[in-house]
C-alpha positions as CSV (number, residue, x, y, z in Angstrom):
1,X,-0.9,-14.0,-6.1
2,X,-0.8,-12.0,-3.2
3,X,-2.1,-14.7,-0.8
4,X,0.6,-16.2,-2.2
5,X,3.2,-14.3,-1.4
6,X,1.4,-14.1,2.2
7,X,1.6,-17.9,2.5
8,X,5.3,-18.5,1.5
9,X,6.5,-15.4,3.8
10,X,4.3,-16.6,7.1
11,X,4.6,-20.3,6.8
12,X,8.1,-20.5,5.5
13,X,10.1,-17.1,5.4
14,X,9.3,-16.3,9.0
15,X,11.4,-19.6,10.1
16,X,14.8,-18.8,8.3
17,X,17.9,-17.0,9.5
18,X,17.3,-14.1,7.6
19,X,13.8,-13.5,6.9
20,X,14.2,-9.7,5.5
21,X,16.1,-10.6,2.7
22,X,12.7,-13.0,1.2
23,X,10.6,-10.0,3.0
24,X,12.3,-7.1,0.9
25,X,11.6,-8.9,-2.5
26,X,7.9,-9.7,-1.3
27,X,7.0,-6.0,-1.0
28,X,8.4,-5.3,-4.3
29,X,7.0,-8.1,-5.8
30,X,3.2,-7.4,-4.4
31,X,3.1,-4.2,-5.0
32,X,3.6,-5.8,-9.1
33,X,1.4,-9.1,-8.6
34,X,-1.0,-8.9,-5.9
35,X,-4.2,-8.8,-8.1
36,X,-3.0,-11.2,-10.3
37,X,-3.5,-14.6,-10.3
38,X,-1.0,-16.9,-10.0
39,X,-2.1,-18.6,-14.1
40,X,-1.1,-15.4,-14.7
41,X,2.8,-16.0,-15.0
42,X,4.2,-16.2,-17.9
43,X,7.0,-15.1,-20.0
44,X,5.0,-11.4,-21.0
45,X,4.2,-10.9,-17.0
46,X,7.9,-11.3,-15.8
47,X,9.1,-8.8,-18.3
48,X,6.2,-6.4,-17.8
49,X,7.6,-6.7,-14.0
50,X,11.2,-6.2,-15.1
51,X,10.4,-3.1,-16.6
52,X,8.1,-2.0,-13.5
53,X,10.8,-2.3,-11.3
54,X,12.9,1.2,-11.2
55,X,14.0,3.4,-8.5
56,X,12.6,6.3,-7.4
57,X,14.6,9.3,-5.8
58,X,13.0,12.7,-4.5
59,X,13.6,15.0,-7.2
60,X,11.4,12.9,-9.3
61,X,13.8,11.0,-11.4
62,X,14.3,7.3,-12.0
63,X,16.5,4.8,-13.0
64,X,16.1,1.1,-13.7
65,X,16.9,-1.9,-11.2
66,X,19.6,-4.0,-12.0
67,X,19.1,-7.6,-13.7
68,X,20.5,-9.1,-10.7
69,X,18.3,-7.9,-8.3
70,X,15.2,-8.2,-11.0
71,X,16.7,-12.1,-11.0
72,X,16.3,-12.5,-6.8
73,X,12.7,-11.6,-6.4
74,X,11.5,-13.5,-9.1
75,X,13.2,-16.1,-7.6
76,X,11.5,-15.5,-4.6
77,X,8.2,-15.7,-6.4
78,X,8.5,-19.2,-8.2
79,X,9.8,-20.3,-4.6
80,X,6.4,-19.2,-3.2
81,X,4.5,-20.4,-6.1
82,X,6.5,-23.8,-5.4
83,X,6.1,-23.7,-2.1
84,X,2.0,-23.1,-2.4
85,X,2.3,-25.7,-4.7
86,X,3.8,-28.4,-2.8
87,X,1.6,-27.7,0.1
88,X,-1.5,-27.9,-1.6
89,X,-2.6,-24.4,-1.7
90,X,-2.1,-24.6,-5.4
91,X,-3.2,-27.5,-8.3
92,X,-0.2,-26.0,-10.9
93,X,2.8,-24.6,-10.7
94,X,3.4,-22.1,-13.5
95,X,7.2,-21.2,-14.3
96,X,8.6,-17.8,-13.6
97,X,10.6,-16.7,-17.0
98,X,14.1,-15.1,-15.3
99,X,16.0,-11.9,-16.8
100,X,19.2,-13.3,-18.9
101,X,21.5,-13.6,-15.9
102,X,24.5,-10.5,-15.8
103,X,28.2,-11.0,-16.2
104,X,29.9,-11.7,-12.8
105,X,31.4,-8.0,-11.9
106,X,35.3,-8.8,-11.5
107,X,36.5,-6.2,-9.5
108,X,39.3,-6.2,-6.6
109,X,42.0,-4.0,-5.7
110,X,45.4,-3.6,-6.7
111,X,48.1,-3.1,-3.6
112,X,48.3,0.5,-4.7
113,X,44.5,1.3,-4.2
114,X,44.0,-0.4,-1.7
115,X,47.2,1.6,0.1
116,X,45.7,5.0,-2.1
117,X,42.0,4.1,-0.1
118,X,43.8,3.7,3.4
119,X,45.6,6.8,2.8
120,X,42.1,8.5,2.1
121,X,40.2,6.6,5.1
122,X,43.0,8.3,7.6
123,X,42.6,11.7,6.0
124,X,38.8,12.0,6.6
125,X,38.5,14.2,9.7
126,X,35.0,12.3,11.4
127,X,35.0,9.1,9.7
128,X,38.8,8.4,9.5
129,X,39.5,5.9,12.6
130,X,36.6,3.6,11.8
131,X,36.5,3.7,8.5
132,X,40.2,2.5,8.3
133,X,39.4,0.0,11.0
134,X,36.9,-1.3,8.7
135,X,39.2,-1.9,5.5
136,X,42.0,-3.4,7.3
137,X,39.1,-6.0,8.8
138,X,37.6,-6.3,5.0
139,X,41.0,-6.6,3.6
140,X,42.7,-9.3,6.2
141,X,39.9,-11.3,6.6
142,X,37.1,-11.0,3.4
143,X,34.3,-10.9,5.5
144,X,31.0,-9.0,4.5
145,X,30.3,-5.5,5.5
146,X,27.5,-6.1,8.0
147,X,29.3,-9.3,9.2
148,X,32.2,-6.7,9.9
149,X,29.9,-3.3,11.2
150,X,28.9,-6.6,13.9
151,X,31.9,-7.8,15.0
152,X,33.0,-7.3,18.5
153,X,36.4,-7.7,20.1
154,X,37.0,-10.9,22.9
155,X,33.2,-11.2,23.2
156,X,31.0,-13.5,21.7
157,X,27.5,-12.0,21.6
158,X,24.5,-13.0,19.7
159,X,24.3,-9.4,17.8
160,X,27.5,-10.3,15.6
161,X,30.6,-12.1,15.4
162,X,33.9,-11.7,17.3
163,X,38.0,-11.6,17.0
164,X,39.3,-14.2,19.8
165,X,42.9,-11.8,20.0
166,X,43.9,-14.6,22.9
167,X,43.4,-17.9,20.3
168,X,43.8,-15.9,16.8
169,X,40.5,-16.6,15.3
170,X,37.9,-15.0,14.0
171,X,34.5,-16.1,14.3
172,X,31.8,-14.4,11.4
173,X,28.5,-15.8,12.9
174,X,27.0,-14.3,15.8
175,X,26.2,-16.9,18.9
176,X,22.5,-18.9,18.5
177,X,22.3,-17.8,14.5
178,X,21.5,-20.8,12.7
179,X,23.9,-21.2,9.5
180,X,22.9,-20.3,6.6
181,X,24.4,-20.6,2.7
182,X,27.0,-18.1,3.4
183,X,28.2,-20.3,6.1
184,X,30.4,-18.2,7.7
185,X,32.8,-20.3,9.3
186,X,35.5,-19.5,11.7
187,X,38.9,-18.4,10.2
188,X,42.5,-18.1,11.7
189,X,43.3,-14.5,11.9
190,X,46.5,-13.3,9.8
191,X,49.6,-13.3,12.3
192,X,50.1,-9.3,11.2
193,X,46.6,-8.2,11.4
194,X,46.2,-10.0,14.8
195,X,49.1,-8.2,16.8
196,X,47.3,-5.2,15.2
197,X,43.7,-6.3,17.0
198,X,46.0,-7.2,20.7
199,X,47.6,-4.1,20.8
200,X,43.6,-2.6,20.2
201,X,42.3,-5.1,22.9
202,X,45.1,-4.1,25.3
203,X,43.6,-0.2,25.2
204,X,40.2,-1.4,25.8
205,X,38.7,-1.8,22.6
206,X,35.0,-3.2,22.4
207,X,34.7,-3.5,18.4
208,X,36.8,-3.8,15.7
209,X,34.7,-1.0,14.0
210,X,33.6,2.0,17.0
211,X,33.4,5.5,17.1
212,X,35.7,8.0,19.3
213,X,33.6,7.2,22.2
214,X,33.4,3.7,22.1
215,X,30.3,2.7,20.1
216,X,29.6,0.6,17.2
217,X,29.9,2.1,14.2
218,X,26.4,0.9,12.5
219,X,26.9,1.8,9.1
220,X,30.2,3.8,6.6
221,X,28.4,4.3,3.8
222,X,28.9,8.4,3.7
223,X,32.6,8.0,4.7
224,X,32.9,4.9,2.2
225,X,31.7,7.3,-0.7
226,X,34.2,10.1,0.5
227,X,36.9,8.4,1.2
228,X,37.1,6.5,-2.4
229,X,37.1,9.8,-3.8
230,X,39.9,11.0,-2.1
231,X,41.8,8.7,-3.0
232,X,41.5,9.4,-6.6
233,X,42.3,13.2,-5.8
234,X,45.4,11.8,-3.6
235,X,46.5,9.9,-5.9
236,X,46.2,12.5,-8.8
237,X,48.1,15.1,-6.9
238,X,50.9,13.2,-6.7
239,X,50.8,11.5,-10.6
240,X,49.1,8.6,-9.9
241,X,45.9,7.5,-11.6
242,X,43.7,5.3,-10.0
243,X,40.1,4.5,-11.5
244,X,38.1,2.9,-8.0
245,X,34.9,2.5,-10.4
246,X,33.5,-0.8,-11.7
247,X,31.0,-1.8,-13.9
248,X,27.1,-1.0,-12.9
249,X,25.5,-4.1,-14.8
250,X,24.1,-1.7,-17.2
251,X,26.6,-0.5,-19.2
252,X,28.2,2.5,-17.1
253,X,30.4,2.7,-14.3
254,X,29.9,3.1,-10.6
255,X,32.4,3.7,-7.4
256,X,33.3,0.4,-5.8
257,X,31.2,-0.6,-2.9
258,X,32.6,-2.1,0.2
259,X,32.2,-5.8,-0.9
260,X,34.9,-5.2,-3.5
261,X,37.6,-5.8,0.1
262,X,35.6,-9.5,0.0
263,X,36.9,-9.9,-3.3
264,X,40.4,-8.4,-3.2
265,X,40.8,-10.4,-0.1
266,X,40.3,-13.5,-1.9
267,X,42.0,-12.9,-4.8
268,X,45.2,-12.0,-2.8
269,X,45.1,-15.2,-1.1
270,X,44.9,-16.8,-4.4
271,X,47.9,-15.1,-5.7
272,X,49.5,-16.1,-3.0
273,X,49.2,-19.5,-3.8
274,X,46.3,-20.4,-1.5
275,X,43.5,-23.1,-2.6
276,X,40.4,-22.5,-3.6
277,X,38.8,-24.3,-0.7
């Protein structure tokens, strides 16, 4: 199986827009498979894998990986074993038995978190600026964290997308990056949010999410996690209860991540009245 894997990721993984995705599930997938042979797949293998898969954090503890992501790699493997397959590496092509596919998590924000999480974001001494740069972007235009973290101001570059403040729109893909299923498409920029993003390009601004001194911000996880507590304890010391958790895909609850501004943008828009195309 493991020259199988090798196969699909230099013949065919290497040549697609975003090769690390397919490359992340092949090293988890090896690591499982790699002195198996491919007649080897069956229903009993892919759940002996599903329960192998758990993650492992320094003070020795573990917990399991979601269905979800269990549901990706193996769809990675029966794409390389259909791949092998069609090439003539392989005689067969055995099926790859999936984990019973989890609910879709529902989850955006109400006005009043979202306000509640602004609030927090300009509370938060180091992290504040950005970090509320970054959930007025999410929130105005549903675009995807990274596709945000890249986005630069008047500039096309071929590192990440940019806000034309001059023409009103926003453009998600980065120049040269072939399209892919997400698509990504250029989007007219909300009249409100835009005079926000002139009066930013008028002082000089470089990307819609930078540091004090100018730089790109490459990642808000820490001030994410902070700032959606605060807002809970914000919100509590005035009355208010807010609950920013969702459901984990295992039963529990977890804080919201930054994708939930993708879906609270959307859904705004639809309660607006906008179409679903």
């Amino acid at each position: 199986m493991s020259m199988c894997l090798a196969i699909y990721a230099e013949e065919h993984a290497a040549h697609i827009s975003a090769p690390e995705r397919i490359g992340y599930a092949i090293e988890a997938l090896d690591e499982f498979w790699r002195d198996l042979a491919v007649s080897a797949v069956s229903g009993g293998t892919c759940r002996r894998y599903a329960k192998s898969r758990v993650r492992r954090f320094k003070d020795g503890s573990t917990c399991p990986i979601s269905p979800g992501t269990i549901r990706r790699e193996l769809n990675v493997l029966q794409a390389a074993i259909n791949y092998c397959h069609g090439e003539g590496y392989l005689i067969t092509a055995p099926k790859v038995v999936l984990p019973v596919r989890p609910d879709p998590v529902e989850r955006f924000l109400t006005r009043q978190e979202a306000a509640w999480l602004l609030r927090a974001a300009r509370n938060l001494r180091r992290d504040g600026r950005h970090l509320t740069d970054f959930i007025l972007h999410g929130l105005y235009t549903g675009s995807r964290k990274d596709t945000i973290l890249g986005m630069h101001v008047d500039t096309p570059s071929v590192s990440g997308g940019h806000v034309d403040t001059v023409n009103g729109i926003l453009y998600r893909k980065p120049m040269g990056k072939a399209e892919t299923k997400k698509r990504q498409r250029p989007a007219r920029l909300p009249p409100r949010y835009l005079a926000h993003l002139r009066r930013q390009a008028a002082n000089g601004r470089r990307f819609v999410v930078q540091d004090c001194d100018g730089y790109r911000v490459g990642d808000i996880r820490k001030g994410w996690a902070r700032a959606v507590r605060l807002a809970e304890e914000l919100a509590a010391g005035q009355g208010i209860e807010i609950d920013l958790t969702m459901p984990d895909g295992k039963g529990g609850r977890k804080y919201i991540t930054p994708h939930v501004l993708k879906h609270t943008a959307i859904t705004w828009a639809l309660q607006r009245g906008a179409s679903i195309w």
